[in-house]
C-alpha positions as CSV (number, residue, x, y, z in Angstrom):
1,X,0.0,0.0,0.0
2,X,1.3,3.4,-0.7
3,X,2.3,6.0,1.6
4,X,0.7,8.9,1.9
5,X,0.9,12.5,2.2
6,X,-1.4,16.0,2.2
7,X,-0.6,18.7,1.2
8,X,-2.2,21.9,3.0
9,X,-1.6,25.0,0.2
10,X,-2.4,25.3,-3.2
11,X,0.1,28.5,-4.2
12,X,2.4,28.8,-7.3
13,X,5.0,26.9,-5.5
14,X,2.9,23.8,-4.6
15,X,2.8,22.2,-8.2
16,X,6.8,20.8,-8.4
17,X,6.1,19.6,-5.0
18,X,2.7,17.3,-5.9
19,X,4.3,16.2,-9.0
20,X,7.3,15.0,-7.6
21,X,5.8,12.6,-4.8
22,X,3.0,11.1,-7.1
23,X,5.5,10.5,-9.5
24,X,7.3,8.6,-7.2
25,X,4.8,6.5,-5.9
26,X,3.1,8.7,-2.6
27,X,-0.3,8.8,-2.3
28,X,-0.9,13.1,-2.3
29,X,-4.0,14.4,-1.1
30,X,-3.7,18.5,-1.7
31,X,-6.0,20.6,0.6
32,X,-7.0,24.2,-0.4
33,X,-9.7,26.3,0.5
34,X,-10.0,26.7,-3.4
35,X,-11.1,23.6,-4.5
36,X,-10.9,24.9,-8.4
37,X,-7.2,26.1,-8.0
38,X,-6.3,22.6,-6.1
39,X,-8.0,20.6,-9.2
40,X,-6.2,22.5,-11.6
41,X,-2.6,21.6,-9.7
42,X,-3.4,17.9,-9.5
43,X,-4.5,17.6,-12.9
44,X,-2.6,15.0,-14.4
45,X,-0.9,13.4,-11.4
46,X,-2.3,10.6,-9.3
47,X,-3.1,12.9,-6.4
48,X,-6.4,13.6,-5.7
49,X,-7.7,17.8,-4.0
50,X,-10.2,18.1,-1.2
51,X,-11.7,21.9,0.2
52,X,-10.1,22.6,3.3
53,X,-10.5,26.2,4.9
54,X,-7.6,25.9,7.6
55,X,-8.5,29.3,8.8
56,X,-12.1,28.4,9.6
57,X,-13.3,26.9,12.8
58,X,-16.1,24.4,11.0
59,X,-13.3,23.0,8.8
60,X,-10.7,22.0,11.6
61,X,-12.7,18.3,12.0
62,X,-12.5,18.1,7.8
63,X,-8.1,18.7,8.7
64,X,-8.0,16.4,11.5
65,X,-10.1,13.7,9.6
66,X,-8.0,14.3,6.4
67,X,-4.0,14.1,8.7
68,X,-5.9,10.9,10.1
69,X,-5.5,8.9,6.8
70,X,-1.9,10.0,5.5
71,X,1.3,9.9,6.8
72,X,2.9,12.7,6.6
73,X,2.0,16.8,5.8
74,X,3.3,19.3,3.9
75,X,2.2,22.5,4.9
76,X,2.3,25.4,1.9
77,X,0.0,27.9,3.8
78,X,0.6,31.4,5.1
79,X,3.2,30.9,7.9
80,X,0.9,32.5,10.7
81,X,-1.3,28.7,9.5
82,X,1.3,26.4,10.6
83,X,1.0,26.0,14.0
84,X,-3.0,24.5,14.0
85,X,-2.0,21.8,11.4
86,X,1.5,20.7,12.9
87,X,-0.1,20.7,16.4
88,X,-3.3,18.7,14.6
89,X,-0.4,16.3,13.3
90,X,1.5,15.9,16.2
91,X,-1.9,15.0,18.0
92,X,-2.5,12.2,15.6
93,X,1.2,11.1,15.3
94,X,2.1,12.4,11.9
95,X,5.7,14.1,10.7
96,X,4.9,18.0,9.5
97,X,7.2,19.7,7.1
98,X,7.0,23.2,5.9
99,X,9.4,25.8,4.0
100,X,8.5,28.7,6.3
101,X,11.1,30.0,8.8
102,X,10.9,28.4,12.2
103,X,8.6,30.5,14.4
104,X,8.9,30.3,18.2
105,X,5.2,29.0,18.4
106,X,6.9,25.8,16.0
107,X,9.6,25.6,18.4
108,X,7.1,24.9,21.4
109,X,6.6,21.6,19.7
110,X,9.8,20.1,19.7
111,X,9.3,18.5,23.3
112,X,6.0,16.9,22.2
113,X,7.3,15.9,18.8
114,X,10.5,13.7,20.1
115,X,8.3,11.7,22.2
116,X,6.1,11.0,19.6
117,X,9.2,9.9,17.5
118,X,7.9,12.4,14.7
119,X,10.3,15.3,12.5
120,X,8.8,18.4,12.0
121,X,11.2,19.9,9.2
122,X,10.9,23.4,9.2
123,X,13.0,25.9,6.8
124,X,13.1,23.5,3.8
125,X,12.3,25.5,0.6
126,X,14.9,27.7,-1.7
127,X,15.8,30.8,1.2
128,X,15.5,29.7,3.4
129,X,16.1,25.9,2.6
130,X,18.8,25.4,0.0
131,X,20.7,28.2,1.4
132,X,20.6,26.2,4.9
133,X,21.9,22.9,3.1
134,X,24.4,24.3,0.4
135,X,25.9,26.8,2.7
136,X,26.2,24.0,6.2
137,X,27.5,21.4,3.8
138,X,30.6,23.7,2.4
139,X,31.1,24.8,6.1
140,X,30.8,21.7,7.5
141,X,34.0,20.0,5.9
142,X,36.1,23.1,6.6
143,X,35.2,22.4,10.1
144,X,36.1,18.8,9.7
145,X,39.5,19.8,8.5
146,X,40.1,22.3,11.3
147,X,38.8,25.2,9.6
148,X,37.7,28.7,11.6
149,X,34.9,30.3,9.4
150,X,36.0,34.3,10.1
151,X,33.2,35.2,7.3
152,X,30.0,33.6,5.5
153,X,27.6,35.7,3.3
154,X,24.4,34.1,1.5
155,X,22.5,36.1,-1.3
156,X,19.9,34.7,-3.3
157,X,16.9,36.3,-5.4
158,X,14.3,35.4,-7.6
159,X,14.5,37.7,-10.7
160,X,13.5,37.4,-14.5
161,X,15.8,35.7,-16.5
162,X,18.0,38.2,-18.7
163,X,16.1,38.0,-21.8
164,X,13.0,39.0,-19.9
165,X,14.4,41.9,-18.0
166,X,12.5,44.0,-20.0
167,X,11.0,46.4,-17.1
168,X,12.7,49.4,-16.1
169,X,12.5,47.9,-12.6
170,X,14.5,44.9,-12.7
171,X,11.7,42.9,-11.5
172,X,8.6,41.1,-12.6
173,X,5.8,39.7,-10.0
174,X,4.4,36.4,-10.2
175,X,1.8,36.9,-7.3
176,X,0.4,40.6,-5.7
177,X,3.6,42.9,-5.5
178,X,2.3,44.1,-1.6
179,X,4.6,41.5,0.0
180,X,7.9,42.4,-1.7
181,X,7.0,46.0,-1.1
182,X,6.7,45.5,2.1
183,X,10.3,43.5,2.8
184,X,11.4,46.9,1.2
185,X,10.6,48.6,4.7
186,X,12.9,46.2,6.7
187,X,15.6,47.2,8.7
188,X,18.7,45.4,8.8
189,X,21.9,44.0,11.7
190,X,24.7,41.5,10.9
191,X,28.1,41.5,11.9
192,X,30.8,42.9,9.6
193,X,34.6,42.7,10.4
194,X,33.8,42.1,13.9
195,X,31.5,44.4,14.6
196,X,27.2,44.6,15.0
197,X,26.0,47.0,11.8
198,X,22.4,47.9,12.1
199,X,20.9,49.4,9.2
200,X,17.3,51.3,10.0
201,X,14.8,50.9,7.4
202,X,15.2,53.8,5.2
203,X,18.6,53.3,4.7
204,X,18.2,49.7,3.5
205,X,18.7,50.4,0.1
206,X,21.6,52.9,0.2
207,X,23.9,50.3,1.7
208,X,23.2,48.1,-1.4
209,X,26.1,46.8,-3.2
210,X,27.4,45.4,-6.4
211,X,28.2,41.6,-6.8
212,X,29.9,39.5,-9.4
213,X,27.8,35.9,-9.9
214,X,29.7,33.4,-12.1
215,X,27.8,32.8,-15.6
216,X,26.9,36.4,-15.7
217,X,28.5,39.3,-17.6
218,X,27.0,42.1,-15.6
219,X,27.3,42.4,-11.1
220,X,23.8,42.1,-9.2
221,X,23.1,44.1,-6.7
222,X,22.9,43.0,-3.0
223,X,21.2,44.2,0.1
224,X,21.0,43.2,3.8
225,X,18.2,40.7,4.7
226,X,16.8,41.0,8.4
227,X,18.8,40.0,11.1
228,X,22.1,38.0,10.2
229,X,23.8,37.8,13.4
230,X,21.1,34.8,14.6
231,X,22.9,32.9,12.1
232,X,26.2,32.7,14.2
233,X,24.8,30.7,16.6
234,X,22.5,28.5,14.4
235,X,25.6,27.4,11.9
236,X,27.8,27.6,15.3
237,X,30.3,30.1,13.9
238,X,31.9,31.2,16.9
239,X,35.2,33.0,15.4
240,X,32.9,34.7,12.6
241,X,33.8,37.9,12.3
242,X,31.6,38.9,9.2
243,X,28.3,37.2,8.8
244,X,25.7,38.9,6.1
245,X,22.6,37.1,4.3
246,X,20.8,39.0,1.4
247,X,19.0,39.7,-1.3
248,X,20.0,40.0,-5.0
249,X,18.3,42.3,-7.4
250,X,19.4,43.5,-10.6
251,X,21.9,46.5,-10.4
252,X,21.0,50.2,-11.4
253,X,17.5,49.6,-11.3
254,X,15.6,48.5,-8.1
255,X,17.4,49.2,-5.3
256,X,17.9,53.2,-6.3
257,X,14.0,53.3,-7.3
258,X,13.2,51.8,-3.6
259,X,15.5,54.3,-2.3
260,X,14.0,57.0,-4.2
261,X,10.6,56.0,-3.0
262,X,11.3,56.2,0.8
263,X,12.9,59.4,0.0
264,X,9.7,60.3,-1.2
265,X,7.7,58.3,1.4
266,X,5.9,56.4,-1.5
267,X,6.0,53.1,1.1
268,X,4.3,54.6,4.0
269,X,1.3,52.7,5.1
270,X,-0.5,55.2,7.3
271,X,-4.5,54.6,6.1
272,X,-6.0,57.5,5.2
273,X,-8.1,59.2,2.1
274,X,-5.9,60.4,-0.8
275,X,-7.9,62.2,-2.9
276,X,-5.5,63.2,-5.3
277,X,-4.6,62.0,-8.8
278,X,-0.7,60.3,-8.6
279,X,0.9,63.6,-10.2
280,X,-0.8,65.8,-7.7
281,X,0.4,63.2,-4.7
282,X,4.3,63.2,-6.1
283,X,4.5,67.1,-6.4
284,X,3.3,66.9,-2.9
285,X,5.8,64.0,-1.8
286,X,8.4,65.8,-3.6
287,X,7.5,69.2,-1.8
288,X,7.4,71.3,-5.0
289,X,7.8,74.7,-5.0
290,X,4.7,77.0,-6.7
291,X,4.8,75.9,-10.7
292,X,7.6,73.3,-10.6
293,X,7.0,70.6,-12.7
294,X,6.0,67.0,-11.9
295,X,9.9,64.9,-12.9
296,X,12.0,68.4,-12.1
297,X,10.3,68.2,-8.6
298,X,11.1,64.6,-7.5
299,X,14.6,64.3,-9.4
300,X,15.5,67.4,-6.8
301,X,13.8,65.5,-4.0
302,X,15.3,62.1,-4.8
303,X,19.1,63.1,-6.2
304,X,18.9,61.8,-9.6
305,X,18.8,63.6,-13.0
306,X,16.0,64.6,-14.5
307,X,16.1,62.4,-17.4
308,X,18.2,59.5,-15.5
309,X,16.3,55.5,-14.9
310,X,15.2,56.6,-11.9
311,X,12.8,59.4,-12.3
312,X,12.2,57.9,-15.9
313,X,11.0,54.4,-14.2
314,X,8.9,56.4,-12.2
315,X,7.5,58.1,-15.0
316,X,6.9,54.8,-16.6
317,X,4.9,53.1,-13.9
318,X,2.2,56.0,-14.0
319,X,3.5,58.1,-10.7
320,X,3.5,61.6,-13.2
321,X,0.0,60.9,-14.4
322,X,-3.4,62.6,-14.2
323,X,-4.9,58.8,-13.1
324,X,-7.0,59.3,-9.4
325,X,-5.6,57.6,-6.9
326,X,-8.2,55.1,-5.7
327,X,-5.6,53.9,-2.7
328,X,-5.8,54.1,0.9
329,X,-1.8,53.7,1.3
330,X,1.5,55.5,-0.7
331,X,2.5,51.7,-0.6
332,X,-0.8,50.6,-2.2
333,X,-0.9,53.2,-4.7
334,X,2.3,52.0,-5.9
335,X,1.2,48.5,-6.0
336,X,-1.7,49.5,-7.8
337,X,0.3,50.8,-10.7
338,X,2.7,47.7,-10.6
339,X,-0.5,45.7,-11.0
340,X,-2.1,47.4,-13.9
341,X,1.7,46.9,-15.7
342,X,1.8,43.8,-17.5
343,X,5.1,44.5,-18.6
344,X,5.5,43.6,-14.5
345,X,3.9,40.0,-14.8
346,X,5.8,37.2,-16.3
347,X,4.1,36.9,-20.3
348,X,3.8,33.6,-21.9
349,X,6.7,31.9,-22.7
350,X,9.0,34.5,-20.5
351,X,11.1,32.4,-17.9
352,X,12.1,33.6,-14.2
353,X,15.4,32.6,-12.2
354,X,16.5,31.7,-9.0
355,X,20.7,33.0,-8.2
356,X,22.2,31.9,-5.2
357,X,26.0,32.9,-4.4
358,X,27.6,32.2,-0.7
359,X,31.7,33.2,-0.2
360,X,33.7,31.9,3.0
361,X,36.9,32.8,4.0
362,X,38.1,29.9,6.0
363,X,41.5,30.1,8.0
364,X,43.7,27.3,8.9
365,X,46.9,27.0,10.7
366,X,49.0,27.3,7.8
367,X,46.9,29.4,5.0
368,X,43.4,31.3,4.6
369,X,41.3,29.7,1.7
370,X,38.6,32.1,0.1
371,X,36.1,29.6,-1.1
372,X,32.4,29.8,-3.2
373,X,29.0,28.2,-4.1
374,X,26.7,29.2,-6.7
375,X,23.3,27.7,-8.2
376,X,21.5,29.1,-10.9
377,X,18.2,27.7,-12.0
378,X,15.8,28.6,-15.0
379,X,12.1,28.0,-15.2
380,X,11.5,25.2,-17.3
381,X,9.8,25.4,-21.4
382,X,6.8,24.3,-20.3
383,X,5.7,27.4,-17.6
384,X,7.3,25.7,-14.1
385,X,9.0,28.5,-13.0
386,X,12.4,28.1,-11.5
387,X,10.7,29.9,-7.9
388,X,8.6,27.0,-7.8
389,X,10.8,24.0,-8.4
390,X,13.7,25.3,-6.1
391,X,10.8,26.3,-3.4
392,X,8.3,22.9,-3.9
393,X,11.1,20.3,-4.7
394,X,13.5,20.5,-1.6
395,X,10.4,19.9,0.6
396,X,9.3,17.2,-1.6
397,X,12.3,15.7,-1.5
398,X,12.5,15.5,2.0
399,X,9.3,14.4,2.7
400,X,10.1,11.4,0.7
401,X,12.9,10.7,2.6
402,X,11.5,11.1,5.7
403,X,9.0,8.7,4.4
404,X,11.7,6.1,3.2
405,X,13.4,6.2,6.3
406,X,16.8,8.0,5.3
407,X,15.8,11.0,7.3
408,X,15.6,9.3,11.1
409,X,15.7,12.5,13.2
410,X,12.9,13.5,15.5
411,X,12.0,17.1,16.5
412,X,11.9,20.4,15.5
413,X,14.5,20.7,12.4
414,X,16.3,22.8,10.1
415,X,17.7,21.4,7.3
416,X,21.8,22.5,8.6
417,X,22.9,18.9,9.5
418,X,24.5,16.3,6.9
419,X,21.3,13.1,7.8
420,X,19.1,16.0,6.3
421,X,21.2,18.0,3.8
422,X,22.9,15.4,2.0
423,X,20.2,13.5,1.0
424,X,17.9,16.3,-0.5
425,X,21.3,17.9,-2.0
426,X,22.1,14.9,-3.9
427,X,18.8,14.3,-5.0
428,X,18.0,17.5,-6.2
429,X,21.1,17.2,-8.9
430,X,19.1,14.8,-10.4
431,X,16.5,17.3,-10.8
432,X,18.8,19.2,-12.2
433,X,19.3,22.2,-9.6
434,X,22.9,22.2,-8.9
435,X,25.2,23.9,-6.4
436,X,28.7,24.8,-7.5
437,X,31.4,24.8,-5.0
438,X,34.8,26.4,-6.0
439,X,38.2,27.6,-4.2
440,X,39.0,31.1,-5.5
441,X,42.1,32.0,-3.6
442,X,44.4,30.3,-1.2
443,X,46.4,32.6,0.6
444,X,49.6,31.2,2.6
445,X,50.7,32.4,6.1
């Protein structure tokens, strides 16, 4: 008899992931409080979709009684979700895997879930995920040769691919551009030559800096992601000295524009009544002076020329325009211009890609050893998109191993030790997502 496994979730990630376990034999059951959109993923698999509200009260009995007949659950939903269906899995002795950063109210489990003899794989999806695994297996063998990390950064982001860069923005959205708008707002602390930087939210974007990425001709653009210093402890790096995890977006284009914007408050989220067409709001956001026009206004009030990318992009989106502003937010009225732009949605046939780069610098007794990994992946010909595979797949995989009984551990996980790491590393180079480790320099003492 099979094994078998739901799936709660039925997002533009989710489809790699229900593919990949009823093609190799699992029994998938996909939950979704659409019950159109979870037909339309399992179409052509084995697996079979049921309507599941998580968020409703009347639907909890249809969860419980749908974790009683499988084996093991993915859950895909909004992170503030996970906690009801991995407590509702623990209950009824089932392992729960997600791709979500570990939340404290997950961590509460871990007592429960060891003396059940259940895992409850948490982090296990591109970044974080792959960025865990790729990143702890490198480090990992430096330490095994007596190794001190003294400094580890991690970038990854999910961009078009070159030939559908095509936006003045760098960037195209597969789902509502609210979210990334709002990670635009964070502030950001990791440690750099020894010491805590903490960078407040407006200045996110001016600390943004170029990066070469092997395969490309032309640097990316990095920025701070969150807090880095955590990550000293979790990867036990105690003689780290600079420890930085980002976020790559194409250079010269979106990391000046979001700087621009907070410069004009354009992501401020205070509710209120606008009232105002989107030229009228900028002359006011740019504080313009009695005639002034629209671009000579916010090129003053940002720093860029008149007729630079900046304050052209803008001009592109709509901001200049005699269009009402129908908004309650300066961040949703720039969403609602990014959504009316198709040239900001993925067209048919356009592909998206994942780039990941880590760098170490690794000192020994005798030498210092400037070492790197890489992975690049493309969304496939037929419409996958590179975000989903390298999101869905390193979950699935897991799950099957877990299910095979090559992943043995019990608890609360992260996927930064070799039982889990290995296993799901190795098996996604068959699927053809591969990380590239090098030695750039060796430096002798």
């Amino acid at each position: 008899m099979p094994q078998k496994v739901l799936v709660l979730g039925a997002g533009l990630v989710v489809k790699p992931l229900v593919d990949y376990l009823s093609k190799h034999g699992f029994e998938v059951t996909l939950g979704s409080r659409g019950l159109e959109k979870a037909e339309k993923v399992v179409a052509g698999t084995t697996a079979k979709a049921v309507k599941i509200d998580v968020e409703k009260e009347e639907d909890l009995p249809v969860l419980e009684e749908e974790i009683k007949k499988v084996d093991l659950v993915v859950s895909m939903l909004p992170w503030l979700l996970h906690t009801t269906a991995a407590k509702m899995s623990i209950k009824n002795g089932k392992h729960f895997l997600t791709t979500s950063y570990l939340s404290a109210a997950m961590k509460e489990l871990d007592a429960e879930a060891k003396e059940k003899g259940l895992v409850m794989i948490n982090e296990c999806g591109v970044d974080p995920g792959t960025d865990h695994m790729s990143a702890s297996k490198v480090m990992d063998a430096a330490k095994a040769k007596g190794g001190k990390i003294v400094s580890f950064t991690s970038f990854c982001g999910g961009l078009p691919a070159p030939e559908a860069n095509n936006n003045p923005f760098g960037y195209k959205f597969s789902w509502a551009p609210r979210g990334v708008l709002l990670a635009a707002r964070n502030a950001a602390k990791y440690f750099e030559d020894g010491e805590v930087k903490e960078v407040p939210s407006e200045q996110l974007w001016a600390v943004a800096k170029k990066m070469d990425v092997k395969g490309f001709a032309e640097p990316f653009e990095g920025v701070p992601n969150r807090d880095s210093t955590q990550y000293k402890e979790i990867y036990n790096l105690p003689d780290i000295k600079t420890l930085l995890r980002g976020t790559f977006r194409y250079a010269d284009s979106w990391a000046d524009l979001m700087l621009s914007f907070v410069k004009l408050d354009m992501l401020d989220l205070t509710e209120g009544e606008i009232n105002m067409t989107y030229k009228e709001l900028m002359l006011k956001q740019a504080s313009a002076e009695g005639t002034e026009a629209v671009a000579e206004a916010v090129a003053k009030k940002v720093g860029h020329p008149v007729d630079g990318h900046v304050v052209k992009a803008m001009e592109w989106l709509g901001l200049f325009s005699d269009a009402k502003v129908t908004a309650k937010t300066r961040l949703d009225a720039v969403c609602a211009l990014m959504l009316a732009k198709k040239e900001m949605e993925y067209a048919e046939g356009e592909k998206d890609m994942i780039v990941m780069k880590h760098t170490y610098v690794v000192e020994y007794e005798d030498r210092t050893e400037y070492l790197s990994t890489t992975m690049t992946s493309y969304g496939l010909d037929d419409g996958t998109t590179a975000m989903s595979r390298t999101v869905g797949l390193p979950v699935a995989i897991a799950a099957r191993m877990v299910l095979e009984g090559r992943i043995t551990l019990t608890g609360i996980q992260i996927p930064i030790i070799p039982d889990i790491y290995n296993p799901i590393l190795e098996e996604l180079a068959n699927e053809g997502i591969i990380f590239e480790d090098a030695v750039d320099n060796v430096v002798a003492k």
